[in-house]
N, C-alpha and C positions, 0 to 999 in steps of 0.2 A: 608723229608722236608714237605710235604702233597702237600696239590695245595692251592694255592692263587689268589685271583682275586682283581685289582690295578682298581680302575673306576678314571676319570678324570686326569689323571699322569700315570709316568712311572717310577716303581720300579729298577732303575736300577742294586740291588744288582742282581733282577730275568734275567736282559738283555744280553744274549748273544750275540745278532747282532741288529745293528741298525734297527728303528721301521717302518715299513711299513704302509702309512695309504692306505682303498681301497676304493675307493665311492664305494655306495647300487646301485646297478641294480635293484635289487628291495623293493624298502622300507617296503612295507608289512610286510615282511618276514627277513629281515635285511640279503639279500642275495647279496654277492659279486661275481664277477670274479676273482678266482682265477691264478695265473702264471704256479703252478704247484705244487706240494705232491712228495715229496722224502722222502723214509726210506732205506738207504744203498745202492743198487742200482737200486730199482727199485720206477721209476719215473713216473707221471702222470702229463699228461699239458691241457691245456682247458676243464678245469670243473667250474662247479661254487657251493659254500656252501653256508646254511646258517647259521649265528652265533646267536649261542644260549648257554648262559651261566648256563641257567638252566636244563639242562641236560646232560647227558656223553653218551646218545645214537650215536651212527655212524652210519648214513645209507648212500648207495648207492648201486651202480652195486655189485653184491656180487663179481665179480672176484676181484673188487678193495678194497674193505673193506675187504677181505681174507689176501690182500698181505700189507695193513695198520695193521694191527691186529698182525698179523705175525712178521712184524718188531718196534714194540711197546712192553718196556720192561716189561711185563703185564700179569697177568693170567686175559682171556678173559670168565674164565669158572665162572660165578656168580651164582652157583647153591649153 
């Protein structure tokens, strides 16, 4: 399917679960507080992102971007 990006609406063919809005913590940087990051069973709760549409980089703590990575159906290897 590729990826897509919906600005002002909600695509709902793309909608699996009802839409969450999150106010910016910090506008600057259009950084939220997150709930929580789950892939299968391993889970992550108070963290905070920032959304950025123009890029597919992930960063953070590398033990937690190992175990996002990991359960993402994905070759992570861009060489």
């Amino acid at each position: 399917m590729g990826s897509k990006l919906v600005l002002g609406g909600i695509n709902k063919d793309y909608a699996e679960t009802p839409m969450k809005y999150y106010p910016l913590s910090d506008p600057t940087y259009w950084k939220i507080a997150l709930d929580s990051i789950a892939i299968g069973d391993n889970k992550t709760s108070d963290l905070h992102a920032i959304v950025d549409t123009g890029t597919s980089v992930i960063v953070g703590p590398k033990s937690m971007v190992d175990k996002l990575i990991e359960g993402l159906p994905a070759n992570p290897d861009c060489s």
